[in-house]
KOLLOKE-478712 format. One record per residue (C-alpha): residue number from 1; x negated, y, z negated. Coordinates in Angstrom, 2 decimals, decimal comma. Layout:
<recs>
+-----+---------+---------+---------+
:  nr :      xx :      yy :      zz :
+-----+---------+---------+---------+
: NUM :       X :       Y :       Z :
...
+-----+---------+---------+---------+
</recs>
This chain:
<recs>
+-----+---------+---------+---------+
:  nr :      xx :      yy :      zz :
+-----+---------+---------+---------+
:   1 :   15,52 :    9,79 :   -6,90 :
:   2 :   19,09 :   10,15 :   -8,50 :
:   3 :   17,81 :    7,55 :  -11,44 :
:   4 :   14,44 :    9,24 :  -11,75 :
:   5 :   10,70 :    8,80 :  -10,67 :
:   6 :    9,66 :    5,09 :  -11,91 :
:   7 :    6,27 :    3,90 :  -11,65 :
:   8 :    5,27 :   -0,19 :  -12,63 :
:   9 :    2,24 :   -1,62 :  -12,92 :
:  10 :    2,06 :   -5,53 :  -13,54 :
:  11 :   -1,15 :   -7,31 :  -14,15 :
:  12 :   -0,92 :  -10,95 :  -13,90 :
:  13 :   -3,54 :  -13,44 :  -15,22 :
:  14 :   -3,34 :  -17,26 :  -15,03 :
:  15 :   -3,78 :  -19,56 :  -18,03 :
:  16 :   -7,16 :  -20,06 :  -17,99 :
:  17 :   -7,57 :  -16,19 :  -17,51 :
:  18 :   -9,66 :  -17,27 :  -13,68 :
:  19 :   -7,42 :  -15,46 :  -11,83 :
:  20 :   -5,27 :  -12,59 :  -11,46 :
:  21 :   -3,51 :   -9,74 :   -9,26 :
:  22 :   -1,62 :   -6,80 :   -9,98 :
:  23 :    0,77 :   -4,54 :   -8,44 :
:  24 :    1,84 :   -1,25 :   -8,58 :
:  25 :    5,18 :   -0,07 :   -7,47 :
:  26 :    7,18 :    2,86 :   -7,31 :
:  27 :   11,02 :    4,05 :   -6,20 :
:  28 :    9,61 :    7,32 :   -4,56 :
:  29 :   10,64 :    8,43 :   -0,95 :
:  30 :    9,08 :    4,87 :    0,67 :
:  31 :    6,80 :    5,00 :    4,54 :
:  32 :    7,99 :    4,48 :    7,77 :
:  33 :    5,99 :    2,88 :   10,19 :
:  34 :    4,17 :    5,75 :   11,04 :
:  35 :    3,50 :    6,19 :    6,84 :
:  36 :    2,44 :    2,76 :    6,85 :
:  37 :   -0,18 :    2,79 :    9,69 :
:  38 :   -1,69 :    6,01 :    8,26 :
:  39 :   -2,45 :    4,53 :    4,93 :
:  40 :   -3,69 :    1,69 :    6,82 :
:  41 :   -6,24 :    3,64 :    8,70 :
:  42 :  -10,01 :    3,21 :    8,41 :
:  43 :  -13,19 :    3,95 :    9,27 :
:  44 :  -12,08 :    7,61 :   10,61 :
:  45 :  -12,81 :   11,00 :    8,80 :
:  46 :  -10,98 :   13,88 :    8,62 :
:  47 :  -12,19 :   15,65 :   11,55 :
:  48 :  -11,73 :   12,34 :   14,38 :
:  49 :   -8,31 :   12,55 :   13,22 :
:  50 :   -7,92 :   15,93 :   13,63 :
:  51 :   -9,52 :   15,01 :   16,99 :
:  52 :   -7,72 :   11,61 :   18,31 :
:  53 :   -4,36 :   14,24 :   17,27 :
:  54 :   -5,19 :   16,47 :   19,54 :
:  55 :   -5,92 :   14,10 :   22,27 :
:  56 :   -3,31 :   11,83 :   21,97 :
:  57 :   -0,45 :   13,69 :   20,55 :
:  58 :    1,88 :   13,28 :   17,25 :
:  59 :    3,80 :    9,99 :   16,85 :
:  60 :    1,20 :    7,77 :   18,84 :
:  61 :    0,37 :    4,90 :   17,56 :
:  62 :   -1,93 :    2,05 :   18,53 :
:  63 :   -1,10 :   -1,08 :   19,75 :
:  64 :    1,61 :   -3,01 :   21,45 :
:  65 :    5,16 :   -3,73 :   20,23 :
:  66 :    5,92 :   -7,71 :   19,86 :
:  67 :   10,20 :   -7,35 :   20,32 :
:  68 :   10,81 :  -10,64 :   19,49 :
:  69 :    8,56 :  -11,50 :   16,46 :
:  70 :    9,94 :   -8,83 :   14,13 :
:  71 :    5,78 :   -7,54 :   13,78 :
:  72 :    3,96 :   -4,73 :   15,91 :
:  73 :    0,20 :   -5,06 :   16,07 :
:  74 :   -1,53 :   -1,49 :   15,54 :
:  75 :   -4,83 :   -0,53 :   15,12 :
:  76 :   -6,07 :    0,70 :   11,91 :
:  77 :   -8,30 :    2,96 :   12,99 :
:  78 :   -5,59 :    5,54 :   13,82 :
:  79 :   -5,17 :    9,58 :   13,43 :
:  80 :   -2,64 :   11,40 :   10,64 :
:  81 :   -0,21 :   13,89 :   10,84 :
:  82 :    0,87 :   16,03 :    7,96 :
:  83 :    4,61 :   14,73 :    7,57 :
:  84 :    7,23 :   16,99 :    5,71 :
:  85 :    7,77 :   15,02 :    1,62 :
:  86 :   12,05 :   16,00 :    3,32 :
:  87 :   13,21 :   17,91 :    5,70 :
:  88 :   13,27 :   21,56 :    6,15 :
:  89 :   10,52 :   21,45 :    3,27 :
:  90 :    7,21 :   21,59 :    3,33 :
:  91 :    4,51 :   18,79 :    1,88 :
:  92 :    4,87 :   18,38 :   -1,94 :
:  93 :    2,81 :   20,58 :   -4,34 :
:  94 :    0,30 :   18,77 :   -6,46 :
:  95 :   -1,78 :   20,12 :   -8,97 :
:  96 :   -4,54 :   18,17 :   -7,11 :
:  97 :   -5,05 :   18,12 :   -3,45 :
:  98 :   -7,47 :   16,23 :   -1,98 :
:  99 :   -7,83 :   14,57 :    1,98 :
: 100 :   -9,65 :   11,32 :    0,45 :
: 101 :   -6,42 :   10,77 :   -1,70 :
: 102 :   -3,67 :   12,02 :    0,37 :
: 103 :   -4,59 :   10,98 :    3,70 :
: 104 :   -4,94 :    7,43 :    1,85 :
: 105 :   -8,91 :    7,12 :    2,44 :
: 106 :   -9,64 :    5,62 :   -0,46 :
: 107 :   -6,66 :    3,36 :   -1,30 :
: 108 :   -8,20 :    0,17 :    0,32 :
: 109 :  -11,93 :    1,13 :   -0,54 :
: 110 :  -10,14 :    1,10 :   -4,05 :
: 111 :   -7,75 :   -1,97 :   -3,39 :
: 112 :  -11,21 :   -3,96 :   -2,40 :
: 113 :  -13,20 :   -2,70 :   -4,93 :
: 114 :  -10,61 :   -4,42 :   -7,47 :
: 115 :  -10,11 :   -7,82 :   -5,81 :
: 116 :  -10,32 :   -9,35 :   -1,76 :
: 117 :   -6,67 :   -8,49 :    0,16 :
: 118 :   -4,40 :   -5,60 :   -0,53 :
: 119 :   -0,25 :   -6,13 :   -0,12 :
: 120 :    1,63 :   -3,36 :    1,09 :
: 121 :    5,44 :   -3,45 :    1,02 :
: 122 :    7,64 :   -0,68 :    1,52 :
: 123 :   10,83 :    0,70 :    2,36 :
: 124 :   11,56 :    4,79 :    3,68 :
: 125 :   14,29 :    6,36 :    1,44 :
: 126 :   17,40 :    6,56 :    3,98 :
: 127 :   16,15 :    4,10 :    6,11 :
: 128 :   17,62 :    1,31 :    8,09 :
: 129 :   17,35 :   -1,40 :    5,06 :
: 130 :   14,54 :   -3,23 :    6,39 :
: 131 :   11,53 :   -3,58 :    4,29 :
: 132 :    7,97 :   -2,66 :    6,02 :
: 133 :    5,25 :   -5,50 :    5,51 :
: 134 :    1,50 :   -5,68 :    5,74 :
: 135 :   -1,27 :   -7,33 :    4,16 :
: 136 :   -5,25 :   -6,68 :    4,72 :
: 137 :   -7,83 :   -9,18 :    3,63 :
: 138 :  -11,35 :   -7,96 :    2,84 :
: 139 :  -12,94 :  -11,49 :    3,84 :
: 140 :  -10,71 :  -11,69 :    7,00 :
: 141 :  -12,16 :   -8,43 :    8,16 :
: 142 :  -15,65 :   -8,99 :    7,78 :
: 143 :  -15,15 :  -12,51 :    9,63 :
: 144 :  -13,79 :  -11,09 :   12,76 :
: 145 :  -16,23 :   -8,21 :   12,38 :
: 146 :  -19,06 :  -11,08 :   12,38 :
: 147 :  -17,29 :  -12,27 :   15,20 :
: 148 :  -16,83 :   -9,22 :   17,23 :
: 149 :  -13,72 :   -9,77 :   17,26 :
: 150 :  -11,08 :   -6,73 :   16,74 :
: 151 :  -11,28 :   -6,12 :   12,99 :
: 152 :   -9,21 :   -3,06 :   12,73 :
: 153 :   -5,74 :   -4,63 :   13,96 :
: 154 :   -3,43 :   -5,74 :   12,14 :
: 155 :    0,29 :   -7,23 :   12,10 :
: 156 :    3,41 :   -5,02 :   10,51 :
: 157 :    5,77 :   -6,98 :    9,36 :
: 158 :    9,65 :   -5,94 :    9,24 :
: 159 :   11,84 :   -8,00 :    6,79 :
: 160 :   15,07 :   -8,09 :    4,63 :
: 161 :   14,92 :   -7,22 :    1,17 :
: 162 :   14,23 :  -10,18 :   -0,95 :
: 163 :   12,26 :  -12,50 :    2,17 :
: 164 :    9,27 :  -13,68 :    0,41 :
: 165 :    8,10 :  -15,24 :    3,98 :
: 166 :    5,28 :  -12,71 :    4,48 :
: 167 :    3,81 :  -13,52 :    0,71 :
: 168 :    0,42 :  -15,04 :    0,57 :
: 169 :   -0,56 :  -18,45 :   -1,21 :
: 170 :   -2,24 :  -16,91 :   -3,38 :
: 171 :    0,61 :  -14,15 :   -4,60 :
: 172 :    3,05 :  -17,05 :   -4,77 :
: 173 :    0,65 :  -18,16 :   -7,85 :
: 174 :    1,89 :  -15,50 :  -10,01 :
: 175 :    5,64 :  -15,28 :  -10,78 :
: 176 :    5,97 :  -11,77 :  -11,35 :
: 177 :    4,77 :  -11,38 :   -7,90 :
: 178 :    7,46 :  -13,21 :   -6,25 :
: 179 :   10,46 :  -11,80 :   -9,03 :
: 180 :    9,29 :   -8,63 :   -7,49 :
: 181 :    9,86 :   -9,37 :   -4,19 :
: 182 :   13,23 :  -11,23 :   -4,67 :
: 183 :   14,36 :   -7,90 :   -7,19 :
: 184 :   14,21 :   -5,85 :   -4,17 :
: 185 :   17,71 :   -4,36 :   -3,71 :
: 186 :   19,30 :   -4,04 :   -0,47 :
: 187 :   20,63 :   -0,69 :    0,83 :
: 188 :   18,89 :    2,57 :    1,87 :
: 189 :   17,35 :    3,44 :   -1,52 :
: 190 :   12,72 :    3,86 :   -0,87 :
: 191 :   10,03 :    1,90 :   -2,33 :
: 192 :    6,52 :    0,95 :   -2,20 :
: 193 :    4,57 :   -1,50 :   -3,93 :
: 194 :    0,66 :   -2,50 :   -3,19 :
: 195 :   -0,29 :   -6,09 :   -4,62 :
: 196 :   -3,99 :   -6,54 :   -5,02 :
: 197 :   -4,69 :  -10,34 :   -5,28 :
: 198 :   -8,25 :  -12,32 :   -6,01 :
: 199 :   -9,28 :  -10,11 :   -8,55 :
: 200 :  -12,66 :   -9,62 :   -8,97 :
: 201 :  -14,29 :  -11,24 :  -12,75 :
: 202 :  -15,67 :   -8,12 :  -13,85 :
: 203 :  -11,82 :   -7,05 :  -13,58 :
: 204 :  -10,51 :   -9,91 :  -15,05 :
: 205 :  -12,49 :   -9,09 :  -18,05 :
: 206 :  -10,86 :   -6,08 :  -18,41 :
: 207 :   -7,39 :   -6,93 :  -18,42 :
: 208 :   -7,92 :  -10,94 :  -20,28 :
: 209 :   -5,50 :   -9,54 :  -23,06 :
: 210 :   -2,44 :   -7,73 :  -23,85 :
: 211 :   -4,00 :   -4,83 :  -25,50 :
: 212 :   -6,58 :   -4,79 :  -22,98 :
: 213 :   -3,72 :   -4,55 :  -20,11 :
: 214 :   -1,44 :   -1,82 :  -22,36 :
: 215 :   -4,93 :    0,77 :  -22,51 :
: 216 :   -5,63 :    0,36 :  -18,31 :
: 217 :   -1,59 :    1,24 :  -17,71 :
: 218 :   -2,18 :    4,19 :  -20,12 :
: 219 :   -5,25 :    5,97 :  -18,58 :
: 220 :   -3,63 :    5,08 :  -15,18 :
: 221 :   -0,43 :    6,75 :  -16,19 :
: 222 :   -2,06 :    9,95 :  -17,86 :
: 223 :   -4,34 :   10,42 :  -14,27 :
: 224 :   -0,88 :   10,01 :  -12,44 :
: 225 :    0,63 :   12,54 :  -14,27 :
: 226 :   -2,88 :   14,40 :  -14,16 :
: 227 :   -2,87 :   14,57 :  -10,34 :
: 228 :    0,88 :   15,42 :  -10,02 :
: 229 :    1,33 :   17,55 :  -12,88 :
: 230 :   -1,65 :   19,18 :  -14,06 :
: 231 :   -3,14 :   19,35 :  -17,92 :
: 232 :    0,65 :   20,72 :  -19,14 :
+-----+---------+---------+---------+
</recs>
């Protein structure tokens, strides 16, 4: 972007250091809906993309539109198309290329791993304005999994900048959570920032202090720059 590539990552503990979330956001090139229900997608590899592509075509998605309740429902269990990083150019070079990572495979095994329900928000550079919204719950899943119910469906969520309507009870805890949302600026400019929330203990202990918190954001900034850039 014109004011350069920004990545933030806020960890935020309560008082008594028993909980705590974290997000991670960035003013790259944002998702569209599309983006958005391929990082969403689960429980498919590589080739039944490939597959449910062929058979269903690019641009379909799962799901019905709701017109009135600014949300579609879509299934998660959806295929991927390789999308151009702009147009007339082809995907963007990393020194690392992987399908786990780029076709967003492991984003929610990781989200989970860290605490229970992963926060996407996001906003495609030259867009319309609105701001894309959807959240995914660990323990939700596995409840309407118990009770054969559709697990892999979901609501997406389109918003104005600044709505913090679609936050959860438990984000609204932590300030910097909800400064982030209301910071959003309006206008065409992309974003995209994950909130994990319920962190797990073990995590907690790793992030309790400041110091702590400064050496995680360092290691997760040199394998950023790792993955994009390379050892130089």
């Amino acid at each position: 972007s014109g004011g350069g590539r920004k990545v933030r990552i806020c960890f935020c503990v309560n008082g008594s250091g028993t909980a705590a979330s974290l997000f991670v956001e960035d003013n790259g090139v944002g998702m569209d809906r599309r983006g958005v229900n391929d990082w969403a997608v689960m429980n498919l590899s590589k080739s039944e993309r490939e597959r449910r592509e062929s058979e269903s075509g690019p641009g379909s998605l799962g799901g019905t539109s709701d017109a009135g309740g600014g949300s579609d429902p879509f299934a998660l269990t959806q295929q991927h198309t390789q999308r151009q990083t702009q147009a007339g150019r082809g995907t963007q070079d990393r020194f690392l290329c992987s399908s786990l990572s780029f076709f967003g495979v492991g984003s929610k095994n990781a989200a989970f791993f860290l605490g229970d329900s992963v926060h996407v928000a996001t906003r495609p550079r030259g867009g319309e304005g609105q701001v894309l919204d959807l959240s995914l719950s660990a323990r939700e899943l596995e409840e309407r999994y118990r009770r054969k119910e559709n697990a892999y469906e979901a609501f997406l969520h389109s918003r104005e900048p600044k709505d913090t309507s679609t936050l959860t009870k438990e984000e609204r805890r932590f300030g910097p959570v909800v400064q982030a949302v209301m910071s959003e600026k309006c206008g065409a400019g992309g974003f995209t920032r994950l909130t994990v929330t319920n962190l797990k203990r073990e995590v907690i202990g790793q992030i309790k202090d400041r110091q702590s918190c400064e050496q995680v954001c360092r290691e997760l900034a040199h394998i950023y720059h790792f993955y994009v850039h390379g050892a130089a």
